[in-house]
C-alpha positions in Angstrom: 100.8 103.7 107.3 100.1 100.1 106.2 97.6 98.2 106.6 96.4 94.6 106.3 93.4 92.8 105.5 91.8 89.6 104.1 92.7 87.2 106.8 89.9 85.2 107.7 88.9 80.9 108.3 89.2 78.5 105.5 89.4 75.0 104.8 93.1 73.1 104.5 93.4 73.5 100.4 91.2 76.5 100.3 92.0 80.0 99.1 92.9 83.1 100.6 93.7 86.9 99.7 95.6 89.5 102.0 96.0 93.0 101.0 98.4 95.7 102.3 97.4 98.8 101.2 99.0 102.0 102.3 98.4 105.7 102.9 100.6 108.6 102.9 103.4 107.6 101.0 104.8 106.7 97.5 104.0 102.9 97.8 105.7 102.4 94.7 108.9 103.3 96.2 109.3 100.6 99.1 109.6 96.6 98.4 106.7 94.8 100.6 107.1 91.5 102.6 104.9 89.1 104.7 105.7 88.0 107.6 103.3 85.4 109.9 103.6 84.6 113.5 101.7 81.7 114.8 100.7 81.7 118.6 104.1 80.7 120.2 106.3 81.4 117.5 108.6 83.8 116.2 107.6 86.0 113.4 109.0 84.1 110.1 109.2 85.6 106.8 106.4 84.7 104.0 107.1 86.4 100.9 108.7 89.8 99.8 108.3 91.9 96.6 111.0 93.9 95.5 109.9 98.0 94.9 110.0 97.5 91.3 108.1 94.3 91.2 110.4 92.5 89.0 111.7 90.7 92.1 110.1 88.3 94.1 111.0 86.1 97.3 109.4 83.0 98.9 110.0 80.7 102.2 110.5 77.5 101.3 107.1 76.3 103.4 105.2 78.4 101.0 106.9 78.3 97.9 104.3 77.1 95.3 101.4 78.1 96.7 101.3 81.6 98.1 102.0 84.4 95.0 102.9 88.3 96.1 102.0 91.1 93.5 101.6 94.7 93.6 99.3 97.2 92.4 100.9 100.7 92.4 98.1 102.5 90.8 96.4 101.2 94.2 99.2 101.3 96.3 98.5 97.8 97.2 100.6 94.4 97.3 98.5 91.4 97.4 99.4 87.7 98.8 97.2 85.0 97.2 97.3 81.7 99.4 96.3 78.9 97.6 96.5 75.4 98.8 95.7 76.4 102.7 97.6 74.0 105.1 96.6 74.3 109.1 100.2 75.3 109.7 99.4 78.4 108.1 97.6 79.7 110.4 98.9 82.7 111.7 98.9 86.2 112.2 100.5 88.2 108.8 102.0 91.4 108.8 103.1 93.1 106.1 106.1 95.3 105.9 107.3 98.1 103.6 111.4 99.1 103.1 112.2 102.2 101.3 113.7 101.0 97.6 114.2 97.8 99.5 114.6 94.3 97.5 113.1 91.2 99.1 115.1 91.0 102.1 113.8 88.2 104.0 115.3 90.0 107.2 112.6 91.4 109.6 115.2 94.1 110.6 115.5 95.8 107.3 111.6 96.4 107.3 110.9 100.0 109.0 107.2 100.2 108.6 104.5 97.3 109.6 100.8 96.8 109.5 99.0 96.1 112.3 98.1 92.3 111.1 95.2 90.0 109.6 94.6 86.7 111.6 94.5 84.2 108.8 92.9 80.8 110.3 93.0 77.2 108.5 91.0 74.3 109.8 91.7 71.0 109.0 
């Protein structure tokens, strides 16, 4: 089971951190991704880390400002969003693929979280 926290208000260019922490599995095992849906939107993909860690993926909107990294000891993965922009806001999900890499496809993600509404005023 996944799930995910951290979401919260902040100011365009502030900070934010979301975790995904997960029970009842070998977290170390399954590559992680973020995905965000904004209120009318389809669900887009964030970020993705690969199971190992050594691989990391990024959407081009958020590419230089949001950082994914694990924590296997803690069987979390971590997204730290810097550089807050009002089109972030959105509703993130993370995702977990069995010895997945960092597919950006929303398909090849099994198991979800039940979301962390992340809010950015301008």
């Amino acid at each position: 089971q996944l799930q995910a926290s951290g979401g919260g208000l902040a100011q365009a260019g502030g900070s934010l951190r979301l975790s995904c922490a997960a029970s009842g599995r070998t977290f170390s095992n399954y590559a992680v991704a973020w995905f965000r849906q904004a209120p009318g939107k389809e669900r887009e993909f964030v970020s993705a880390i690969s199971w190992s860690g050594t691989g990391s993926t990024y959407a081009d909107s958020v590419k230089g400002r949001f950082t994914i990294s694990r924590d296997n000891t803690k069987n979390t993965v971590y997204l730290q969003m810097n550089s807050l922009k009002p089109e972030d806001t959105a509703v993130y999900y993370c995702a977990a693929q069995l010895y997945g890499s960092t597919s950006t496809k929303r398909g090849n993600y099994g198991n979800w979280g039940q979301g962390t509404l992340v809010t950015v005023s301008s």
